[in-house]
LOPAVO-871086 format. One record per residue (C-alpha): x, y, z; residue number from 1; residue in three letters. Coordinates in nm, 2 decimals, always signed. Last residue first. Layout:
<rs>
u->X&v->Y&w->Z&num->NUM&residuo->ALA
...
</rs>
This chain:
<rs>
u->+0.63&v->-0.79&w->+4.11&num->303&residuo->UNK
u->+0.55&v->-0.75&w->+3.78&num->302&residuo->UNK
u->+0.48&v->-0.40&w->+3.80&num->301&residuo->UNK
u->+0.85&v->-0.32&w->+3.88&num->300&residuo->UNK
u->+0.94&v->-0.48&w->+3.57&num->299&residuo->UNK
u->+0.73&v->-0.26&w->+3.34&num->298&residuo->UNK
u->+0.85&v->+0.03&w->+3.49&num->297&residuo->UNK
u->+1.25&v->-0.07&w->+3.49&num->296&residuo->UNK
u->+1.17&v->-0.17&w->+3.11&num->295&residuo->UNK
u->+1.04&v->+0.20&w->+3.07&num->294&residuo->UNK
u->+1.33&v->+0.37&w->+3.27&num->293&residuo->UNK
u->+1.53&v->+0.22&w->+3.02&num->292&residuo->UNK
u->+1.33&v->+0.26&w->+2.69&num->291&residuo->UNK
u->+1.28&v->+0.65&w->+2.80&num->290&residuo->UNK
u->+1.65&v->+0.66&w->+2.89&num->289&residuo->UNK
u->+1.76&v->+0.57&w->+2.48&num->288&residuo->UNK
u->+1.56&v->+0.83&w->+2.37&num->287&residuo->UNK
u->+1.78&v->+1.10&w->+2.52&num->286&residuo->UNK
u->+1.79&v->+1.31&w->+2.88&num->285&residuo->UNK
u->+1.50&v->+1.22&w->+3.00&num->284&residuo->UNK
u->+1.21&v->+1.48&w->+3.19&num->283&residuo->UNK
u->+0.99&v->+1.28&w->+3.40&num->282&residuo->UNK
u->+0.63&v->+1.32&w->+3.44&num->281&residuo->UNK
u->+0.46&v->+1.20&w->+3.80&num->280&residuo->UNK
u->+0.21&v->+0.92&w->+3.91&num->279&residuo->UNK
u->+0.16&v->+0.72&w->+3.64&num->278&residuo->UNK
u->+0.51&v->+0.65&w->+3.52&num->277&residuo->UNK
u->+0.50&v->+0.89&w->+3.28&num->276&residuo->UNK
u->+0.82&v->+0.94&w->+3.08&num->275&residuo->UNK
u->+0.94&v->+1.22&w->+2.91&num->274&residuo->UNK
u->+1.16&v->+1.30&w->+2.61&num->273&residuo->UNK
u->+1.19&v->+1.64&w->+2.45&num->272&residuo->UNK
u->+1.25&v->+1.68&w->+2.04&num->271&residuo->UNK
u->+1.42&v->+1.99&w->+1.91&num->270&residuo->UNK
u->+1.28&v->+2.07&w->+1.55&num->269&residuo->UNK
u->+1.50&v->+2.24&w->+1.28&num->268&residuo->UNK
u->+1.46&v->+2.52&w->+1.05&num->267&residuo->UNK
u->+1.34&v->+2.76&w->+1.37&num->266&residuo->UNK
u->+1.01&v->+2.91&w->+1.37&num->265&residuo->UNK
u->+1.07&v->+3.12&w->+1.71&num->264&residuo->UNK
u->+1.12&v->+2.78&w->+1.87&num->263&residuo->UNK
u->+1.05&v->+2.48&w->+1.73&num->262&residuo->UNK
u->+0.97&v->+2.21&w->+2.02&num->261&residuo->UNK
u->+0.82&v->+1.88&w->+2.00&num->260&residuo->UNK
u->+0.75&v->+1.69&w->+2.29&num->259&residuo->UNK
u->+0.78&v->+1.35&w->+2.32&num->258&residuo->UNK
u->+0.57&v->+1.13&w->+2.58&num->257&residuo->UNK
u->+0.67&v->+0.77&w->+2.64&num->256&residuo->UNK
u->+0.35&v->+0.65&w->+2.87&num->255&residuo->UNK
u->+0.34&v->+0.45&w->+3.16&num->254&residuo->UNK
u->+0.04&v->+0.35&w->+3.42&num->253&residuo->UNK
u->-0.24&v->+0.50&w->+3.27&num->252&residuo->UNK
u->-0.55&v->+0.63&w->+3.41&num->251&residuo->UNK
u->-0.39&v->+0.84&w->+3.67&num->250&residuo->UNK
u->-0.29&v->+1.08&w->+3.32&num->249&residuo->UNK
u->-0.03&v->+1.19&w->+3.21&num->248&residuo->UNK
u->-0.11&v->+1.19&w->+2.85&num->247&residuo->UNK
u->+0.04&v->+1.55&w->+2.75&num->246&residuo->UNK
u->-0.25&v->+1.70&w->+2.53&num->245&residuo->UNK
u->-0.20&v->+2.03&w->+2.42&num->244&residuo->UNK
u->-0.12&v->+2.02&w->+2.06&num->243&residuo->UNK
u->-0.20&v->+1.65&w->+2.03&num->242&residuo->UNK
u->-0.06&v->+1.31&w->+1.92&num->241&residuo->UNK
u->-0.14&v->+0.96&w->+1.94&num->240&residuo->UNK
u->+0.02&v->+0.68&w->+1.93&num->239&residuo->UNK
u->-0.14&v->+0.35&w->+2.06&num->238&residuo->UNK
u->-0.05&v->-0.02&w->+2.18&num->237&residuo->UNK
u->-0.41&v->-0.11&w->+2.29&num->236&residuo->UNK
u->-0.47&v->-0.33&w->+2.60&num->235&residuo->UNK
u->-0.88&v->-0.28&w->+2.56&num->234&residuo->UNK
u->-0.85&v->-0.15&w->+2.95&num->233&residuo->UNK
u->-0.59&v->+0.05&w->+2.91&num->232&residuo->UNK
u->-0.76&v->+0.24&w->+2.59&num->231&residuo->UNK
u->-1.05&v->+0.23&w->+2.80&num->230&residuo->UNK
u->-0.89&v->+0.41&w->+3.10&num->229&residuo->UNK
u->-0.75&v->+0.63&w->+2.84&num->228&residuo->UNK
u->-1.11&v->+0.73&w->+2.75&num->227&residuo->UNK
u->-1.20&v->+0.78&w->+3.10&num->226&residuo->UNK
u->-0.94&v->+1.06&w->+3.18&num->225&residuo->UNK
u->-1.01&v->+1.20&w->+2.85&num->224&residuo->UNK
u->-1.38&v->+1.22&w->+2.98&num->223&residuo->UNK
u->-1.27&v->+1.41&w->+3.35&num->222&residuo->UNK
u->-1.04&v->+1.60&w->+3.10&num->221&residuo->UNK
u->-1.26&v->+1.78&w->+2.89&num->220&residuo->UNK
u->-1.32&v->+1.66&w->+2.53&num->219&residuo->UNK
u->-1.26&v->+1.90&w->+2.24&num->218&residuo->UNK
u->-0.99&v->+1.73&w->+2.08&num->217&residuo->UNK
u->-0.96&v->+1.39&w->+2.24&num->216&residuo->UNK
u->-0.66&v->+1.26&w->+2.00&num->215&residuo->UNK
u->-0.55&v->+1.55&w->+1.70&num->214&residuo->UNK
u->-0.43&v->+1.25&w->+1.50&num->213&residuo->UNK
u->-0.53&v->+0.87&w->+1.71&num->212&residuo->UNK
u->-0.33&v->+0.59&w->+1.63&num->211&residuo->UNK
u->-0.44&v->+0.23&w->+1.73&num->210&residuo->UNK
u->-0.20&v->-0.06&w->+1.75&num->209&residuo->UNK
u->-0.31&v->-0.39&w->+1.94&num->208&residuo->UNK
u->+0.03&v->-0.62&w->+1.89&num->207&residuo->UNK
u->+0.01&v->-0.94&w->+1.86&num->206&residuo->UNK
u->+0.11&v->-1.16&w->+2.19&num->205&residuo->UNK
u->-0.27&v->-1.34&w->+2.18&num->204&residuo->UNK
u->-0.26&v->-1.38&w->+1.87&num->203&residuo->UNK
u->-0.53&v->-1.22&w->+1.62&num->202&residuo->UNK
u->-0.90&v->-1.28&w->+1.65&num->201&residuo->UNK
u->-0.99&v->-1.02&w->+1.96&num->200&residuo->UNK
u->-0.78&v->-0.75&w->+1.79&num->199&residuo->UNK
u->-1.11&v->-0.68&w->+1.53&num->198&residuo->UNK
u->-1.33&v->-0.71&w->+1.84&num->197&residuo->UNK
u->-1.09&v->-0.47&w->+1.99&num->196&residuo->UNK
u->-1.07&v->-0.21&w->+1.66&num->195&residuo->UNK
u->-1.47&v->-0.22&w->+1.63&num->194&residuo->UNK
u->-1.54&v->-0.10&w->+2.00&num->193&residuo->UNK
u->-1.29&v->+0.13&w->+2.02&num->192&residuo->UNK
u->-1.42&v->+0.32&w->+1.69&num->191&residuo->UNK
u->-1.75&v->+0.27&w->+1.83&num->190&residuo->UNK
u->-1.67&v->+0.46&w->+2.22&num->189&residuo->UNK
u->-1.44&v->+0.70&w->+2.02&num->188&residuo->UNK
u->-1.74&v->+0.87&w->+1.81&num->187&residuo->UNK
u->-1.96&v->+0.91&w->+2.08&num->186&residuo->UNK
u->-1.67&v->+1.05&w->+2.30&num->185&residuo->UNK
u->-1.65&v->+1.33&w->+2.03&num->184&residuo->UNK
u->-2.04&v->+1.41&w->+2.06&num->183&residuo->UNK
u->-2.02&v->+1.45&w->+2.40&num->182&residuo->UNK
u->-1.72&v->+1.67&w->+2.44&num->181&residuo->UNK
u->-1.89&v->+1.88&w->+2.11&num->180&residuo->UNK
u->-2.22&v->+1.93&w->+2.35&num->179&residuo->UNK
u->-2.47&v->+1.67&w->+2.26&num->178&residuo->UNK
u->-2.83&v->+1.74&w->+2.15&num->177&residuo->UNK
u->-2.74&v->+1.68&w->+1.79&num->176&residuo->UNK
u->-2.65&v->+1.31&w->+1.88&num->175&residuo->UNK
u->-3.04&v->+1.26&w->+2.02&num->174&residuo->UNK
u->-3.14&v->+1.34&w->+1.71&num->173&residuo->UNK
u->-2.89&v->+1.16&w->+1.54&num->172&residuo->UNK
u->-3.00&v->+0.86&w->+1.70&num->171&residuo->UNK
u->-2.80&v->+0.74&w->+2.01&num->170&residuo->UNK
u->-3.08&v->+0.47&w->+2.15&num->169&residuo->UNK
u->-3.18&v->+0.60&w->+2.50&num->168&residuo->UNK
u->-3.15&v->+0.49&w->+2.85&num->167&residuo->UNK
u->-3.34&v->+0.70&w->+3.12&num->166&residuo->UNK
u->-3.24&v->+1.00&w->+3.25&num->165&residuo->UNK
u->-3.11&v->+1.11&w->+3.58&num->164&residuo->UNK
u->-2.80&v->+1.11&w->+3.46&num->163&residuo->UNK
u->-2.75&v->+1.08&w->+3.07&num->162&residuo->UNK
u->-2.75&v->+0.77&w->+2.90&num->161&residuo->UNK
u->-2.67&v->+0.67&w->+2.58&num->160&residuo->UNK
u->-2.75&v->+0.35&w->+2.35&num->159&residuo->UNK
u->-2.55&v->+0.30&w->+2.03&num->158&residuo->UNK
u->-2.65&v->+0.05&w->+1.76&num->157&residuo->UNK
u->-2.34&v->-0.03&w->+1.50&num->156&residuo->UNK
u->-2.31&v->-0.26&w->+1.26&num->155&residuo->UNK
u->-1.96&v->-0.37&w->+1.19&num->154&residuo->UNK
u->-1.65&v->-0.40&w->+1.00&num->153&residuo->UNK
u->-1.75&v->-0.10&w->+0.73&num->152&residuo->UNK
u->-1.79&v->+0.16&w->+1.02&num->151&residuo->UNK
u->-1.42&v->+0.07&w->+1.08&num->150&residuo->UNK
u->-1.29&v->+0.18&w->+0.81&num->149&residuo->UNK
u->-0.94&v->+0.01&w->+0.72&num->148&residuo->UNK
u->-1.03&v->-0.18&w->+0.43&num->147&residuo->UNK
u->-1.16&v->+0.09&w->+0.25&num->146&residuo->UNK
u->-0.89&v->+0.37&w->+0.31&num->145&residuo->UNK
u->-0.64&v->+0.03&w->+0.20&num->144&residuo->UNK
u->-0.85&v->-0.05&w->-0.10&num->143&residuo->UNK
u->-0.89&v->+0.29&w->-0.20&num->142&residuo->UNK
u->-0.47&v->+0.43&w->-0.12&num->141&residuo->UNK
u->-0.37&v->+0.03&w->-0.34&num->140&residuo->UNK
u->-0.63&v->+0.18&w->-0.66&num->139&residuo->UNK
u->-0.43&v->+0.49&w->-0.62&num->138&residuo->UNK
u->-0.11&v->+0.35&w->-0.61&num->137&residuo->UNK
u->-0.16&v->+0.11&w->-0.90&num->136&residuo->UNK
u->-0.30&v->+0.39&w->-1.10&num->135&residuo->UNK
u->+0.03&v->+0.59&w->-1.06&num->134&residuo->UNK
u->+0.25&v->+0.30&w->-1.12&num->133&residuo->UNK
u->+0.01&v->+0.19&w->-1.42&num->132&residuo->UNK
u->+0.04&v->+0.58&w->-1.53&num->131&residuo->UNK
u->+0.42&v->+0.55&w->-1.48&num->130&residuo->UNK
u->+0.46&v->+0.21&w->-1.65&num->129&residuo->UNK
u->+0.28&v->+0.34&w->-1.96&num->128&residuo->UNK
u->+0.54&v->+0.63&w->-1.97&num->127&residuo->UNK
u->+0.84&v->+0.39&w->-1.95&num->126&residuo->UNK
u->+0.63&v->+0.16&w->-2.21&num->125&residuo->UNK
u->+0.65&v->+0.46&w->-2.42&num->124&residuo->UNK
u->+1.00&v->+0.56&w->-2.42&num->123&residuo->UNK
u->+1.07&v->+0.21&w->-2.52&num->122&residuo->UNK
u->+0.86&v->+0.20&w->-2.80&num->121&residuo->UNK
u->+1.03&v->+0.52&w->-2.88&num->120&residuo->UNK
u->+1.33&v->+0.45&w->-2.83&num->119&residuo->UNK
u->+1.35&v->+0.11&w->-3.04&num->118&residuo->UNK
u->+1.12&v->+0.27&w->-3.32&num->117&residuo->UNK
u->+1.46&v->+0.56&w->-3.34&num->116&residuo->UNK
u->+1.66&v->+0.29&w->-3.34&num->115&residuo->UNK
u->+1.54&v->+0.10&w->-3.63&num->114&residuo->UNK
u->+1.48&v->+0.45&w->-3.83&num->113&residuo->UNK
u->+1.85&v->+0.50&w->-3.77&num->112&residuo->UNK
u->+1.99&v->+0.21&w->-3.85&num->111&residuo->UNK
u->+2.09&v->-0.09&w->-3.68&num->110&residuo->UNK
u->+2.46&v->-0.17&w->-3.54&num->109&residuo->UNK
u->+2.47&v->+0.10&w->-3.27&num->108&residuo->UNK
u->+2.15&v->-0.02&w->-3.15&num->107&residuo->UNK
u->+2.21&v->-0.34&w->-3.05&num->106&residuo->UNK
u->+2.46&v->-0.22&w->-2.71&num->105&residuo->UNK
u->+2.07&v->-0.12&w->-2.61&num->104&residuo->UNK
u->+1.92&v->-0.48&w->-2.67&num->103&residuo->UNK
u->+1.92&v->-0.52&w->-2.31&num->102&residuo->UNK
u->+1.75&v->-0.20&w->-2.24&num->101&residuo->UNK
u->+1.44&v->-0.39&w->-2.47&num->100&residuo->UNK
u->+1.45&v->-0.72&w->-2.27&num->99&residuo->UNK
u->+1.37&v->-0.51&w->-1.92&num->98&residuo->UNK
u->+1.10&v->-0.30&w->-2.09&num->97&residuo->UNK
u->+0.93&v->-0.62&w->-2.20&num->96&residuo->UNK
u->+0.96&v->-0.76&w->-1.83&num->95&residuo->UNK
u->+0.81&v->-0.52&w->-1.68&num->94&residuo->UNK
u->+0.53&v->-0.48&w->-1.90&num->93&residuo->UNK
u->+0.48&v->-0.86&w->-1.90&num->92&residuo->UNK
u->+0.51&v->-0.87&w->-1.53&num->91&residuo->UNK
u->+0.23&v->-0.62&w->-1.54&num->90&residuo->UNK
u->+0.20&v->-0.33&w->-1.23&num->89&residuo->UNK
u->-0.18&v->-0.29&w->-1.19&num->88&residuo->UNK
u->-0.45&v->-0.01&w->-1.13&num->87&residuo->UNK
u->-0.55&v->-0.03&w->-1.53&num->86&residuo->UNK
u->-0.31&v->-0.05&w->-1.78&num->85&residuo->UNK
u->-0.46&v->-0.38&w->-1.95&num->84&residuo->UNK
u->-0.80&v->-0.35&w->-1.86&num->83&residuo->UNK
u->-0.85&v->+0.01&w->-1.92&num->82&residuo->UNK
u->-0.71&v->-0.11&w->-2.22&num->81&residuo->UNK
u->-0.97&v->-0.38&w->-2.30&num->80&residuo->UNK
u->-1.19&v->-0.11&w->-2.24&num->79&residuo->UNK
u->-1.09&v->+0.10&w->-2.52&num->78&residuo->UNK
u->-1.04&v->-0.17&w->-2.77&num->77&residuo->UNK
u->-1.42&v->-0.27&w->-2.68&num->76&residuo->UNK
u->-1.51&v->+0.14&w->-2.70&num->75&residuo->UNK
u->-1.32&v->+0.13&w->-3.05&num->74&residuo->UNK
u->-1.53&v->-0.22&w->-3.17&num->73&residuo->UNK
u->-1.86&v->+0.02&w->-3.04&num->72&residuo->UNK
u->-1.79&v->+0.32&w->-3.26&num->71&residuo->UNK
u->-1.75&v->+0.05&w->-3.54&num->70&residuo->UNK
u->-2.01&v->-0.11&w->-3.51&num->69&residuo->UNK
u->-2.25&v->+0.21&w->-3.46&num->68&residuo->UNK
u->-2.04&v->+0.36&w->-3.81&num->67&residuo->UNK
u->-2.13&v->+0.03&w->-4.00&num->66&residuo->UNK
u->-1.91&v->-0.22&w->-4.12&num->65&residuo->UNK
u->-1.93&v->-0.31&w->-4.46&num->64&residuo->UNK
u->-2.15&v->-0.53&w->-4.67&num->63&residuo->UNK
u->-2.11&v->-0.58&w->-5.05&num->62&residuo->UNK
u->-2.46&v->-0.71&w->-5.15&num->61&residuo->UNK
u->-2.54&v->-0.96&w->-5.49&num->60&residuo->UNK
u->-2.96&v->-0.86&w->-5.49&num->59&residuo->UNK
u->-3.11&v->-1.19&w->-5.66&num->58&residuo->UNK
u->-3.30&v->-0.96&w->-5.82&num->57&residuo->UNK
u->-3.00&v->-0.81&w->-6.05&num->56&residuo->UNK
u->-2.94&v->-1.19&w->-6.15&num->55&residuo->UNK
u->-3.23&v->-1.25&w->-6.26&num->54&residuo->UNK
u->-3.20&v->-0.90&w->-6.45&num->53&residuo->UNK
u->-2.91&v->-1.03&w->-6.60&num->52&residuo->UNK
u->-2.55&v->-0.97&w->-6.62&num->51&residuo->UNK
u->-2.49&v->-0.84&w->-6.27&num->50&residuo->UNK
u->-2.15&v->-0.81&w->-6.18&num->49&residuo->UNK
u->-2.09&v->-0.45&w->-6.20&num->48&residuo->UNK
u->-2.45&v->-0.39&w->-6.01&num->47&residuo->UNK
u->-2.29&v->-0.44&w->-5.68&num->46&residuo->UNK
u->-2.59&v->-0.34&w->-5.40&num->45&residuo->UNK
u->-2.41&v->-0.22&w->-5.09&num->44&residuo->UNK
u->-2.49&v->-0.29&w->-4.81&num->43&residuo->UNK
u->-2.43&v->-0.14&w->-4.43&num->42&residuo->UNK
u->-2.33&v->-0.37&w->-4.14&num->41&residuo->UNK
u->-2.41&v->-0.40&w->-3.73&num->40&residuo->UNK
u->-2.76&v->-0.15&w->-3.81&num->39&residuo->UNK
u->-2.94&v->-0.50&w->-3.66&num->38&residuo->UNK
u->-3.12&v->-0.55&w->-3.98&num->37&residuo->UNK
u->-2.81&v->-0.60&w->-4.15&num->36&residuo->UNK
u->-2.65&v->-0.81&w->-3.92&num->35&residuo->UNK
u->-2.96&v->-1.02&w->-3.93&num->34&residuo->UNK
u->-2.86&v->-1.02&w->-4.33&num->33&residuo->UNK
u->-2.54&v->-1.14&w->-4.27&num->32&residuo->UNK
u->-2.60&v->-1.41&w->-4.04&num->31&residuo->UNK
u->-2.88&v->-1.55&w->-4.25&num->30&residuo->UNK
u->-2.57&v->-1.52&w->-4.55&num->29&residuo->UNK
u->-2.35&v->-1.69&w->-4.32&num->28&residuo->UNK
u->-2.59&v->-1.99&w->-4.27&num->27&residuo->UNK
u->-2.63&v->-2.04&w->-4.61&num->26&residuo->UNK
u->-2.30&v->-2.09&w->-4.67&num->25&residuo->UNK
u->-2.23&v->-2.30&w->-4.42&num->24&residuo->UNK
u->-2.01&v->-2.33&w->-4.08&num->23&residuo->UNK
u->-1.89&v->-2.69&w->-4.00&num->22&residuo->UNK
u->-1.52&v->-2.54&w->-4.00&num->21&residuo->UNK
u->-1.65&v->-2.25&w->-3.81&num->20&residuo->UNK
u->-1.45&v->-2.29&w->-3.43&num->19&residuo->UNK
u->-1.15&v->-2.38&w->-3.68&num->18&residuo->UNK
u->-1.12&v->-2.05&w->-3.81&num->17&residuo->UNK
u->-1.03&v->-2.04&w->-4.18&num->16&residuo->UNK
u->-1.41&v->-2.10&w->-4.22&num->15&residuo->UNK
u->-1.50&v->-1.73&w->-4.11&num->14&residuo->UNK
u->-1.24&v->-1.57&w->-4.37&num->13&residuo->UNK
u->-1.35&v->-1.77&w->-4.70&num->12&residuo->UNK
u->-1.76&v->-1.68&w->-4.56&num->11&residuo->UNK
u->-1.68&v->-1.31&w->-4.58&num->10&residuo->UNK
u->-1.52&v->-1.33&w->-4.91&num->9&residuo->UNK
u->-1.82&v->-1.51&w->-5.02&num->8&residuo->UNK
u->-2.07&v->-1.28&w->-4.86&num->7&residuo->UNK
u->-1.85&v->-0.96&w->-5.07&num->6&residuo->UNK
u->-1.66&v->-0.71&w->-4.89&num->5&residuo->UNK
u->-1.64&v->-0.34&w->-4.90&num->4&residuo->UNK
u->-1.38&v->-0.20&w->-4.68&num->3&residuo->UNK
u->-1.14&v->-0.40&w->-4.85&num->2&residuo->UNK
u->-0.75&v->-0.32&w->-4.71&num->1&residuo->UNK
</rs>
């Protein structure tokens, strides 16, 4: 390998490309010298060709690469990596570890400096896969965390009033007068808001899924009562779950309600099925009675 090479050299390489088969001599050395005054090459003066002193002036260079370039050819290489392995599962990765196991029954014919490059090229795209796997899944986790805020579909203004008082925008002012009941409902009313607009342009027989962890904490019941009226209201399919929260309330007229029970921290969980019907709770024996009694429900409403 030359690490010092001379304008002619340089030129012989850039003219085997076809995009410089017009390029000139002249123009490579202008090239060469703005390189130069860019820092993109060191010189070299060669003085073991130079039989004259006209020949000394005319300055014959050997130019190399200089450290700058080359910190910035290794940050290129880098990032064309990043690239590469990034947050994505290759077909050609896949599909280069696939041919490789194939050559397996191969190996017993090749010797042992041939198989061990055949391992361990092999035993590194397994571990390149991985990362990619790994990157893949936390790029996929971004976009769906992303995707799914609501605050992101929409801009929000939010007026509350009070009784007695007149109407107010909700700043965060106003927001830090709220008791924690009051500031939790101001969080569902938006969230409720952006999921049924969202609903609004699907089918008209799609499904309106919402899930809610820890639903209403903090809200008194007179409030939960009204924010399952909306939940009605919007038609949402939801689950929700809550450490003291049962759901039957008058504001809905059936809801599948499983308990969870673990008594004296048992290794297993026993689950209890009820149904609300929207007047009373009803203890079922297995999962199979709450989609009974719930098809008997909904057909009763029909009439």
């Amino acid at each position: 390998m030359k690490y010092w090479l001379y304008q002619e050299d340089i030129y012989e390489e850039m003219i085997k490309d076809p995009y410089f088969a017009e390029y000139k001599p002249e123009q490579c050395q202008q090239d060469l010298a703005m390189l130069v005054e860019w820092k993109n090459l060191n010189t070299i003066q060669d003085t073991r060709k130079v039989a004259s002193i006209e020949a000394f002036k005319n300055k014959k260079y050997r130019y190399q690469m200089s450290e700058y370039s080359v910190e910035i050819e290794r940050l290129v290489l880098r990032l064309e990596n990043l690239f590469i392995e990034g947050a994505s599962l290759e077909p050609t990765l896949l599909e280069r570890i696939r041919r490789e196991i194939e050559r397996f029954p191969e190996m017993s014919e090749l010797d042992e400096d041939e198989v061990y490059t055949w391992w361990t090229d092999l035993n590194h795209d397994f571990v390149r896969l991985n990362q990619n796997y790994q990157d893949y899944m936390v790029f996929f986790y971004q976009i769906m965390k992303d995707t799914l805020d609501y605050r992101k579909w929409f801009e929000f203004q939010l007026f509350c009033q009070k009784s007695g008082e007149r109407q107010k925008e909700l700043t965060n002012s106003v927001f830090g007068t709220f008791s924690g009941g009051e500031k939790a409902m101001s969080m569902y009313v938006p969230l409720f808001s952006a999921v049924v607009t969202k609903y609004q342009g699907g089918r008209a027989d799609a499904p309106r899924l919402i899930s809610l962890d820890e639903a209403f904490a903090g809200v008194d019941n007179k409030n939960i009562r009204d924010m399952f009226r909306l939940m009605t209201e919007f038609q949402f399919d939801f689950i929700i779950n809550s450490q003291v929260l049962w759901g039957d309330c008058d504001t809905l007229d059936a809801l599948a309600i499983y308990q969870l029970i673990r008594p004296e921290n048992a290794k297993f969980v026993t689950v209890m099925p009820y149904l609300w019907n929207g007047h009373k709770k009803e203890l079922l024996e297995d999962e199979e009675k709450v989609e009974e009694r719930g098809i008997e429900i909904e057909q009763a409403a029909r009439i």
